[in-house]
C-alpha positions in Angstrom: 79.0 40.6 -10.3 75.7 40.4 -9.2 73.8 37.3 -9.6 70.4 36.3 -11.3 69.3 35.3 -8.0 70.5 37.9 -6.4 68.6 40.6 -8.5 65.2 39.0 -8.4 66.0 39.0 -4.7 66.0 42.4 -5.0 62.9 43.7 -6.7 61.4 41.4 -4.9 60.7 38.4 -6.9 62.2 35.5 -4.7 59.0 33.3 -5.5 60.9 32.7 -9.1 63.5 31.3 -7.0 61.5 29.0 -5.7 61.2 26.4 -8.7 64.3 26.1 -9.0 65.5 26.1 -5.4 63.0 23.0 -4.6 64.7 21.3 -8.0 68.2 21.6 -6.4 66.7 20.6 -3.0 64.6 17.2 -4.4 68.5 16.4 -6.4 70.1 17.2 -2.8 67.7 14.8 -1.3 69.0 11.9 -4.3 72.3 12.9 -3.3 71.9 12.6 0.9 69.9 9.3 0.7 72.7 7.9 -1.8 75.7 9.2 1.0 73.5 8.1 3.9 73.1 4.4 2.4 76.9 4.5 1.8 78.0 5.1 5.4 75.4 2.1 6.7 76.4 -0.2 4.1 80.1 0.8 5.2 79.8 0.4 8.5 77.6 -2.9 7.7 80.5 -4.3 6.0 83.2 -2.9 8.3 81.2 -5.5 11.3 81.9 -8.5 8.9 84.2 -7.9 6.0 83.5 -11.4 4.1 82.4 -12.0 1.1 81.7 -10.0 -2.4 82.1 -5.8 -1.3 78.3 -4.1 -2.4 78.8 -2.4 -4.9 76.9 1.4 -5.0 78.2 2.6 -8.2 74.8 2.3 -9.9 73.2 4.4 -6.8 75.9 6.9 -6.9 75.4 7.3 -10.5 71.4 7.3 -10.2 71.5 10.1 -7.4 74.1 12.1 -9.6 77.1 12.2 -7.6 80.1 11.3 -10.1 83.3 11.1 -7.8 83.9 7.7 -8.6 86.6 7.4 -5.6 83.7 6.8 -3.5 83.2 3.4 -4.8 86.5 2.0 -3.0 85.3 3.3 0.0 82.9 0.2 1.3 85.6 -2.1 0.2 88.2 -0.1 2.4 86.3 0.0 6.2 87.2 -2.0 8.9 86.3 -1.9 12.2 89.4 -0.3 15.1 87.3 -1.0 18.2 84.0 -2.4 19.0 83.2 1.1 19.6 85.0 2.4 16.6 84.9 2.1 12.8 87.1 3.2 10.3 86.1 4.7 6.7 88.0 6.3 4.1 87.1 9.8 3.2 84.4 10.0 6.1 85.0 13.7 7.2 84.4 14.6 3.4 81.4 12.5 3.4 79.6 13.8 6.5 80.6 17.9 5.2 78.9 16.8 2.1 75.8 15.5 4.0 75.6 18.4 5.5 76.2 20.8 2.7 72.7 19.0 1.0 70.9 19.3 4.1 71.4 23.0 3.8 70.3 23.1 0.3 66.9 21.0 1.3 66.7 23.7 3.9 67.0 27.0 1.5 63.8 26.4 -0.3 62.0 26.0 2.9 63.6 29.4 4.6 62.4 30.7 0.8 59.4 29.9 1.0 58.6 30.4 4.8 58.5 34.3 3.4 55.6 33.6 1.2 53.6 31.1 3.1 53.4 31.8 6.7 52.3 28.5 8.1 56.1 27.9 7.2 57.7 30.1 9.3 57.9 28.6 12.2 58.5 25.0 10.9 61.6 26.6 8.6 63.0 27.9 12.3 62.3 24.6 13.7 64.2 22.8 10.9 67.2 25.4 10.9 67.2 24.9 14.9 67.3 20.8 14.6 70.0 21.6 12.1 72.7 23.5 13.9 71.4 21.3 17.0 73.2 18.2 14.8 76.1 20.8 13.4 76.9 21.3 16.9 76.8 17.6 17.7 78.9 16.6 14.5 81.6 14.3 14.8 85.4 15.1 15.0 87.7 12.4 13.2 91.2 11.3 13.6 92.3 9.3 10.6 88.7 8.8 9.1 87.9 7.0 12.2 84.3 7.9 14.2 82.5 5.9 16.7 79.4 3.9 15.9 77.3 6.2 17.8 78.0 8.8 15.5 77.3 6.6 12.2 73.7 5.6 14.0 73.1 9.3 14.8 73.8 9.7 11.2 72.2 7.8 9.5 69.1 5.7 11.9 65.7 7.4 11.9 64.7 9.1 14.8 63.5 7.5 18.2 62.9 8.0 21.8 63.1 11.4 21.1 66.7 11.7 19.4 67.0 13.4 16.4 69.3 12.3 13.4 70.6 13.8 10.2 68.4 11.0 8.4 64.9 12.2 10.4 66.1 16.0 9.2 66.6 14.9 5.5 62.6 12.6 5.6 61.2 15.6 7.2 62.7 18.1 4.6 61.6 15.4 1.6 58.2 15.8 2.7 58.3 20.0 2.8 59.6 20.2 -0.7 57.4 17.4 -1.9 54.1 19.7 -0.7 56.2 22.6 -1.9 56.2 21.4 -5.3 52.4 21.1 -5.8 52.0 24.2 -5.0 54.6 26.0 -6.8 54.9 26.1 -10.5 55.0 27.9 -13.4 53.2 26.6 -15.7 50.4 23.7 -15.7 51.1 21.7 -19.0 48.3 19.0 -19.5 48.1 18.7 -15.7 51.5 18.0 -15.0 53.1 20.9 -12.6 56.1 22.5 -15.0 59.0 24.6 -15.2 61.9 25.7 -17.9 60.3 23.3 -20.7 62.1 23.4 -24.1 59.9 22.9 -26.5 60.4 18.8 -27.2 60.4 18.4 -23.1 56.7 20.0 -23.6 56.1 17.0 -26.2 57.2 14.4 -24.1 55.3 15.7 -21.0 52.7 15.5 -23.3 53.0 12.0 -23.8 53.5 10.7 -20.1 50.7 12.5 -19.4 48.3 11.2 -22.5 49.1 7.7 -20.7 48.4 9.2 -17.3 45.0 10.5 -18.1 44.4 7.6 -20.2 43.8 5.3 -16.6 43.7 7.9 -14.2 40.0 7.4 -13.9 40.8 4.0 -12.5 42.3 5.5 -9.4 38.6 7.0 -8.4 39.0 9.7 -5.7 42.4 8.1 -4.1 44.8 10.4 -4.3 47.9 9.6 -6.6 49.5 10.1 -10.4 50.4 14.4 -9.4 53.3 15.2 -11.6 56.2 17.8 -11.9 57.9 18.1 -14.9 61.6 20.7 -15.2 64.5 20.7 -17.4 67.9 20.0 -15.7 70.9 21.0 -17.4 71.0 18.5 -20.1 67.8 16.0 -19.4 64.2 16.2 -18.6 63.6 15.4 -15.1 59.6 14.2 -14.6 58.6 12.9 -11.2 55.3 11.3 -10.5 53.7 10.7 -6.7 52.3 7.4 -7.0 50.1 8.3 -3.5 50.1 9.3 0.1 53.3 7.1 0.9 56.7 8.6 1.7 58.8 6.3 0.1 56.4 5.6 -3.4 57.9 8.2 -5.9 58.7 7.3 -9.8 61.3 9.9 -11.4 62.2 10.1 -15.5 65.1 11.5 -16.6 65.3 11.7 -20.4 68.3 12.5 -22.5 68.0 12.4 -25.5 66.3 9.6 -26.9 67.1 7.4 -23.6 64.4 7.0 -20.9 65.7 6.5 -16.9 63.4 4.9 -14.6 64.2 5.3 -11.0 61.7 4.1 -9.2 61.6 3.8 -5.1 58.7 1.5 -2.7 58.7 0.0 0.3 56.9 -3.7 -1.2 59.7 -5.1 -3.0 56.8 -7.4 -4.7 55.3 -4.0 -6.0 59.1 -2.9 -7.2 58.9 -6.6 -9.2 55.2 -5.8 -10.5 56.8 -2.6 -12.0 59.5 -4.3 -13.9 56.4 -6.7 -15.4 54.4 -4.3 -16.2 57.3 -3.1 -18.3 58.5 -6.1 -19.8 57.3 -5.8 -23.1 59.6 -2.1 -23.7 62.4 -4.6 -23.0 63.4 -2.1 -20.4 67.2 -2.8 -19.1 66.7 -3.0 -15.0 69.6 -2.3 -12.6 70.2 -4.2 -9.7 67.8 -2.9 -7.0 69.5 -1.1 -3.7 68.2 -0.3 -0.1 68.4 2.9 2.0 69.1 1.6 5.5 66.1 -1.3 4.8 63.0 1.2 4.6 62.7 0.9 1.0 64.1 -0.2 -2.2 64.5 1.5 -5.5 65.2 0.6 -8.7 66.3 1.7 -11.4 65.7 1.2 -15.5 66.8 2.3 -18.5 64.6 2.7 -21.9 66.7 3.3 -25.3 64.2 4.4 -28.0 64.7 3.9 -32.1 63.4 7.2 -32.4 61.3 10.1 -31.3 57.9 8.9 -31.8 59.2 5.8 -30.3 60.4 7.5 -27.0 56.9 8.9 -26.8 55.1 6.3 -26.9 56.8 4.8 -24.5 56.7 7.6 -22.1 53.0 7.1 -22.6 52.4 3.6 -21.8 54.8 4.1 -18.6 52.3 6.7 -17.7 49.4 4.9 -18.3 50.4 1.9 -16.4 51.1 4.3 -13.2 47.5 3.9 -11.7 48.1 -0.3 -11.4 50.5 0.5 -8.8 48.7 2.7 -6.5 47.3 1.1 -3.3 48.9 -2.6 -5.1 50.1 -3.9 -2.0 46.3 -3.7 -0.4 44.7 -4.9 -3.4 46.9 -8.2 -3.0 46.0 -8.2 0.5 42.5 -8.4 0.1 43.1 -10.8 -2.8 45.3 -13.4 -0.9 42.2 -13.6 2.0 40.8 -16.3 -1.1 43.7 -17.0 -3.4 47.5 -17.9 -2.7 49.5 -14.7 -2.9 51.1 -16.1 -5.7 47.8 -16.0 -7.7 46.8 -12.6 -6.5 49.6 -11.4 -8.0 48.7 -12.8 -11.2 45.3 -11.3 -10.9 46.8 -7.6 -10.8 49.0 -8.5 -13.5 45.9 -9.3 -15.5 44.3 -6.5 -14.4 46.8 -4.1 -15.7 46.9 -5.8 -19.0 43.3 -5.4 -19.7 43.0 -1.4 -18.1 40.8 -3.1 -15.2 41.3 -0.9 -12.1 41.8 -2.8 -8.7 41.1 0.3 -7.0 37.4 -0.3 -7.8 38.0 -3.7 -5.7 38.5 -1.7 -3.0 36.7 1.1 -3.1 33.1 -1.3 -3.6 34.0 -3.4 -0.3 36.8 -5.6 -1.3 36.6 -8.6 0.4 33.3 -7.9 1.9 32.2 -8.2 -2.0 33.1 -12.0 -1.8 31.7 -12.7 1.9 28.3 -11.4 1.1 28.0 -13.3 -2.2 29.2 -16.1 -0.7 26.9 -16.0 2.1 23.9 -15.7 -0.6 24.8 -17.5 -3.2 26.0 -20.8 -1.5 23.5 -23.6 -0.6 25.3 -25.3 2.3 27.1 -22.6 4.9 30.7 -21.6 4.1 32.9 -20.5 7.0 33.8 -17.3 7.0 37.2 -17.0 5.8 37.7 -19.2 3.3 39.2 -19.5 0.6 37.8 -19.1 -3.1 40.1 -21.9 -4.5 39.4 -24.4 -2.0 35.6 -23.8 -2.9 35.8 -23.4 -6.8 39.0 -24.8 -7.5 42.2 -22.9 -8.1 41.5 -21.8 -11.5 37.8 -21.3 -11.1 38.6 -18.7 -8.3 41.0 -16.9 -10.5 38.4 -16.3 -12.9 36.0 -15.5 -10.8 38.0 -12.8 -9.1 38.7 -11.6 -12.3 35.0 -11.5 -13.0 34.9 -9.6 -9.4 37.3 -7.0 -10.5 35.7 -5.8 -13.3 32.3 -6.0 -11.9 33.5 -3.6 -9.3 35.3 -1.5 -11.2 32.5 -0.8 -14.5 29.9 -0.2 -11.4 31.8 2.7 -9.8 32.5 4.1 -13.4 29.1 3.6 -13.8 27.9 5.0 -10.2 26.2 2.0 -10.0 24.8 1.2 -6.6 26.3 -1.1 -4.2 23.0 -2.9 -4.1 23.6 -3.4 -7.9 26.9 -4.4 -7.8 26.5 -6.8 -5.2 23.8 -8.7 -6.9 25.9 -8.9 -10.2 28.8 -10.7 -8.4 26.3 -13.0 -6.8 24.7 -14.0 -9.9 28.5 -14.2 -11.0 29.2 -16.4 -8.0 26.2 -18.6 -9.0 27.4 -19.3 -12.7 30.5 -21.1 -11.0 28.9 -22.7 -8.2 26.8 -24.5 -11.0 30.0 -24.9 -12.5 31.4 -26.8 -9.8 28.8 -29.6 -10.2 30.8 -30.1 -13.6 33.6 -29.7 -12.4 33.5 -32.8 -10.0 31.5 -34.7 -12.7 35.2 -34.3 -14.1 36.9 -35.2 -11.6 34.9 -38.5 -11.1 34.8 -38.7 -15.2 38.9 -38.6 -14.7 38.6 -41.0 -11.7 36.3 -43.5 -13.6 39.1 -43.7 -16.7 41.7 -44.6 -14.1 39.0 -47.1 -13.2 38.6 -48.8 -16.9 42.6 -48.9 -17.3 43.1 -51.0 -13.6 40.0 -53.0 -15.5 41.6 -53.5 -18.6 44.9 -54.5 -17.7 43.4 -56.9 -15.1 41.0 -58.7 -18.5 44.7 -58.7 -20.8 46.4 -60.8 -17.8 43.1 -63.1 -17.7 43.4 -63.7 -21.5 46.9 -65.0 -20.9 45.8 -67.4 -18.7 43.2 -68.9 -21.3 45.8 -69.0 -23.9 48.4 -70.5 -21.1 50.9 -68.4 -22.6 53.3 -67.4 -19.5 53.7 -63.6 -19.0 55.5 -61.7 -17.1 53.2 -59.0 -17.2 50.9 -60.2 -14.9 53.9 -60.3 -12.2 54.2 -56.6 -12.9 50.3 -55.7 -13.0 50.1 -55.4 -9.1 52.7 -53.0 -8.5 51.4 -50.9 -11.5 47.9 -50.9 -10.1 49.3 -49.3 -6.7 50.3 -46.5 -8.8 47.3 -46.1 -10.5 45.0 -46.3 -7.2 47.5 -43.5 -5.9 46.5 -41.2 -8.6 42.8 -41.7 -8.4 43.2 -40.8 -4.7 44.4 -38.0 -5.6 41.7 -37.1 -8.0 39.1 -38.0 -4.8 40.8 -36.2 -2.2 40.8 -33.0 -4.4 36.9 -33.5 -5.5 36.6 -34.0 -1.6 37.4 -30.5 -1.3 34.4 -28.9 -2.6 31.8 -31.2 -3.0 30.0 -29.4 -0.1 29.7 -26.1 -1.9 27.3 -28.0 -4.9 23.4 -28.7 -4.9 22.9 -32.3 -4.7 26.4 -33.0 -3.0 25.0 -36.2 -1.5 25.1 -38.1 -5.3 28.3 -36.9 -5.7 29.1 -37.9 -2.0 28.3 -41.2 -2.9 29.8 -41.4 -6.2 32.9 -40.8 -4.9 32.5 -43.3 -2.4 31.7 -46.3 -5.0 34.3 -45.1 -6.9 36.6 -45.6 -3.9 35.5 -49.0 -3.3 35.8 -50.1 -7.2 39.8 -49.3 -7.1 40.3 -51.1 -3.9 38.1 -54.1 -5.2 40.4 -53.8 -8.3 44.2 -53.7 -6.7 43.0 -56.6 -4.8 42.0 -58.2 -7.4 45.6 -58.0 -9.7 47.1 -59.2 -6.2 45.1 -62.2 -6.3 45.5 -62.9 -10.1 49.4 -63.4 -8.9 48.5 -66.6 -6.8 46.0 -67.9 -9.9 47.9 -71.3 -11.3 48.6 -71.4 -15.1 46.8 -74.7 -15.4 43.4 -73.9 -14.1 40.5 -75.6 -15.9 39.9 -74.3 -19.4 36.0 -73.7 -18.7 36.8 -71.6 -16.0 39.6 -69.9 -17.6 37.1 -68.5 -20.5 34.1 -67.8 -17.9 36.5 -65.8 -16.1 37.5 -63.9 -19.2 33.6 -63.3 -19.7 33.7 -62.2 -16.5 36.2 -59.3 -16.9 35.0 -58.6 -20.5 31.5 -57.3 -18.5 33.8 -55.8 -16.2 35.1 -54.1 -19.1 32.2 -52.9 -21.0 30.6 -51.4 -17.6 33.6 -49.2 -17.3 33.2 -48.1 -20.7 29.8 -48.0 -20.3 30.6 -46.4 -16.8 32.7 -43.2 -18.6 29.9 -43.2 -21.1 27.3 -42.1 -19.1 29.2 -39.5 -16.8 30.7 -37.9 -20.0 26.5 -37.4 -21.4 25.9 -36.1 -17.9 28.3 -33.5 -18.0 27.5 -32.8 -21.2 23.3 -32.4 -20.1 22.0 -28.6 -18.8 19.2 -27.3 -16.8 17.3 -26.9 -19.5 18.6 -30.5 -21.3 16.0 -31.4 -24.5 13.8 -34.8 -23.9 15.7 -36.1 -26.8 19.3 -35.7 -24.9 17.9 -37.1 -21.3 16.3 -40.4 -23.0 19.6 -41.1 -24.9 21.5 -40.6 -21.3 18.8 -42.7 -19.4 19.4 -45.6 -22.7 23.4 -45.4 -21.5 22.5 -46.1 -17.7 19.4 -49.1 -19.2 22.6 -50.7 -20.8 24.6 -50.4 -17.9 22.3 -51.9 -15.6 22.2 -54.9 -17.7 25.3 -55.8 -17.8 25.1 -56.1 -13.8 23.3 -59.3 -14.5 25.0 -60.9 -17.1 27.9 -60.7 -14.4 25.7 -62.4 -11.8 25.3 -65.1 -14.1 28.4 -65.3 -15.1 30.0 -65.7 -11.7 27.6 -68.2 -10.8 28.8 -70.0 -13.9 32.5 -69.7 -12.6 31.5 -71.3 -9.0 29.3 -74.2 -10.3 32.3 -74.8 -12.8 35.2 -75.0 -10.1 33.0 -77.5 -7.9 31.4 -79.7 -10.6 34.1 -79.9 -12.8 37.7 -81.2 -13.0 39.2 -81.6 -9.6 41.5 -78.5 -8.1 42.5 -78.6 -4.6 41.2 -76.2 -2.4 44.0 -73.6 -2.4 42.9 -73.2 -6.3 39.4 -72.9 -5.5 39.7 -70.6 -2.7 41.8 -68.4 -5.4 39.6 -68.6 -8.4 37.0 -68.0 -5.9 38.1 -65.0 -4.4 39.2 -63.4 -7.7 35.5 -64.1 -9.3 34.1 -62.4 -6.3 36.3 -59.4 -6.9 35.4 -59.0 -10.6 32.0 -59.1 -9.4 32.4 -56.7 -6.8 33.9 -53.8 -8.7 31.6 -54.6 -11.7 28.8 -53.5 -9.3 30.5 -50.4 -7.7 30.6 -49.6 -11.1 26.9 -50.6 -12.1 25.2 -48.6 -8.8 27.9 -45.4 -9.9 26.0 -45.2 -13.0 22.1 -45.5 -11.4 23.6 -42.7 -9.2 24.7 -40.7 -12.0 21.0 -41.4 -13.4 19.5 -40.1 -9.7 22.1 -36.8 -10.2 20.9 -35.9 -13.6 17.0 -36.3 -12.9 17.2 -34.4 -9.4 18.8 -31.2 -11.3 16.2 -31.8 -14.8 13.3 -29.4 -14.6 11.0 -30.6 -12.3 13.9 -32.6 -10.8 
């Protein structure tokens, strides 16, 4: 009996062979890459046969092959020689390698009638083929050398050719094949042997295709084929110019298979987040021979309308992925790698196309605004975080991203565009000054705690009630200094990158000096003796009251200077410049006071000298970090009226 094929053959209408001969060819390719992974993982395990066997039941099952004997067939090599391995069922394994290889070929040798450039590459591929039939390996109880499983299944170098090199080579003719040959063009998507609900679904993957494509610009990307395969709906997707970066959708039914191969396993996880909120079930990810991954998912839909929608937002998502790994290149130059990835993952969520990144200039974009925005010169090269702070970077770059991508929509010029992510730039750079006004706001309340806990011990003293507290107040005070180093040596990081750095510079500095003064100062409170002169118990408590109220004082003043703009009313600076006024004050009372303290320990009641040297040190502390604090505050003053107008 004559077959369909065989009669179009006839009257000359091979070309509607075609279709369906690249179909069988693309599910031959599933097949060979799932056989050729099973021989190296084979082999792999044969050379060390410990541990859990890999299982490829998932990968058979993906690429369509359903002898499920072949799943006992890792677990059952073992090496004979150095030189030889043994694998069950290897001489039906390679005879079905090359049974797919032929069918890759066929739509090639088809085709090569049609298009002539093919000609000769269809001979060349059907030479390289019986070139490896001739070479094909000869077994004795499943047993081949490793030379023949390399030749197999490696790609090819130094000018040896392998099965695997045949079968890449072959991938990439039916691929171009494909977008050339169709039947139909449904929505934009490449089509053949649609019922009439595969033609609605197509119609939804592509309504989330074209919904973003514009985000991809001219970079190539997002081409789709759609057939019908026995009993599902096969669509496959070319996410760009790489070999390896292919998404395919088989749909039965109401059920939606993802199998989706890359070479950037990162990229294979930013998939599976994109996809999170479908609750999509995602099989455990396999290897061919290292070059890439894939992965696989399955989506079970309520209903119909669910299933489409889904198939939509899987299509619009599509264009995030294209050129991802570059994007996150570029990205990591200014941000840990870690945050560039959250970057694109915010960028998908809000439709913001990293592609536009690129396209403007990518990391030339941050150089040059960096270069014109920034009043002290920052090295080239470095990083955005270390400059605005982690989380000011992120949102910068996120500021960058959409910059870049509404100006090529718009065909805005790169002049343009560069001066809106300057003036960008500039908003956080004047942010930064805040930002360490923070950090020496948080720095100055570590500050007034060390204070206050240093005037509670004093008050036990007066009342010569015995604590144990003030035993414990030195050891706290080390951990309290080690936290507002911290808060310094982060400020330190970017203080350079602000107008007026040298306040903050300074700032810092006093700051610095205040917390030493201070841990000293609950050191020396240890060696104070309980029965020190009353007088001089309650001028010292005056004397850490002021050091109290400076602090407050102190965190008063930077909190209304954080709190003041460039364009600050009179009203607002006067009731700033009243803060630092009270401040100020409170300097001298403590000179006063600590003169008080002295002329107390040598005119009053007799101490001996190892009292008076104590007393005397600890007043002198007090005094010392009430003044670090005092001049902080008249430099706060100096920082707020040099960035006033007319500062």
């Amino acid at each position: 009996m004559a077959t369909k094929a065989g009669i179009l053959e006839q009257i000359g209408e091979r070309s509607l062979l075609l279709p369906d001969l690249i179909y069988k060819g693309l599910a031959a390719n599933d097949r060979l890459k799932y056989y050729l992974g099973l021989l190296k993982t084979a082999y792999t395990y044969a050379q060390s046969p410990s541990g859990s066997v890999p299982d490829l039941r998932n990968e058979r099952e993906a690429a369509g092959v359903s002898d499920d004997s072949l799943d006992a067939i890792v677990g059952g090599s073992r090496m004979v020689t150095q030189a030889s391995v043994q694998i069950p069922g290897i001489a039906v394994i390679v005879e079905r390698i090359f049974a797919d290889v032929r069918q890759m070929l066929e739509p090639v040798a088809n085709a090569a009638s049609m298009h002539g450039e093919l000609a000769e590459r269809s001979a060349i591929y059907t030479r390289r083929l019986n070139e490896q039939l001739a070479r094909a390996p000869r077994f004795t109880e499943d047993q081949l050398s490793t030379n023949a499983i390399e030749t197999l299944t490696r790609l090819a170098s130094n000018g040896h050719d392998t099965i695997n090199q045949i079968v890449r080579d072959l991938h990439w003719e039916l691929n171009r094949l494909q977008s050339i040959v169709s039947v139909e063009l449904l929505d934009g998507a490449h089509v053949y042997g649609l019922t009439d609900v595969d033609r609605q679904l197509v119609r939804a993957f592509m309504r989330g295709i074209h919904e973003t494509a514009s985000l991809k610009f001219d970079h190539p990307g997002l081409d789709t084929t759609a057939m019908r395969d026995r009993d599902h709906l096969s669509i496959q997707n070319d996410l760009g110019v790489a070999d390896a970066h292919v998404v395919v959708i088989h749909v039965t039914e109401l059920a939606a298979r993802i199998i989706y191969t890359d070479i950037h396993r990162g990229r294979a996880r930013f998939v599976r987040e994109l996809l999170q909120a479908h609750q999509v079930a995602w099989r455990q990810a396999a290897t061919d021979g290292g070059d890439f991954e894939v992965s696989t998912g399955t989506y079970e839909a309520a209903d119909q309308a669910a299933l489409e929608q889904f198939l939509t937002a899987l299509g619009s998502r599509l264009v995030f992925v294209i050129d991802w790994a570059r994007a996150r290149n570029r990205l990591s130059r200014f941000v840990k790698k870690s945050d560039a990835d959250v970057l694109l993952k915010w960028a998908a969520n809000n439709n913001v196309g990293h592609q536009g990144f690129l396209k403007a200039g990518d990391k030339r974009l941050i150089y040059t605004a960096l270069e014109r925005a920034t009043s002290t010169q920052v090295r080239y090269g470095a990083r955005l975080d270390e400059i605005l702070g982690r989380d000011g970077a992120k949102s910068f770059l996120m500021s960058v991203l959409q910059i870049a991508a509404r100006g090529l929509s718009r065909r805005s010029s790169p002049r343009l565009i560069d001066d809106e992510i300057e003036a960008e730039l500039l908003m956080y750079l004047q942010r930064s000054d805040r930002t360490l006004l923070g950090a020496v706001t948080e720095h100055a309340m570590v500050l007034a705690g060390m204070v206050e806990r240093i005037r509670t011990d004093i008050v036990q003293l007066r009342v010569r009630q015995s604590s144990p507290e003030i035993g414990r107040t030195a050891a706290l005070m080390r951990g309290w200094k080690f936290d507002a180093d911290i808060i310094l040596e982060k400020a330190r990081r970017t203080i350079d990158t602000v107008a007026h750095a040298r306040y903050l510079r300074r700032l810092l500095s006093e700051g610095d000096r205040a917390v030493k003064v201070l841990e000293e100062a609950a050191f020396t409170l240890t060696l104070v003796p309980e029965t020190i002169d009353d007088a001089v118990a309650t001028l010292l408590d005056e004397l850490a009251d002021l050091a109290s109220r400076a602090t407050r004082e102190y965190v008063r003043c930077l909190e209304d200077a954080r709190n003041l703009s460039r364009s600050m009313a009179r009203a607002e600076l006067e009731r700033f410049l009243v803060t630092v006024d009270r401040l100020a004050t409170i300097e001298d009372s403590c000179d006063e006071t600590e003169r008080a303290v002295r002329e107390r320990m040598f005119r009053g009641s007799a101490a001996d000298f190892r009292e008076v040297y104590v007393l005397s040190e600890l007043t002198r502390q007090l005094d010392r970090a009430t003044d670090s604090v005092v001049h902080s505050g008249l430099l706060v003053r100096d920082y707020v009226l040099s960035v006033s107008p007319g500062g």
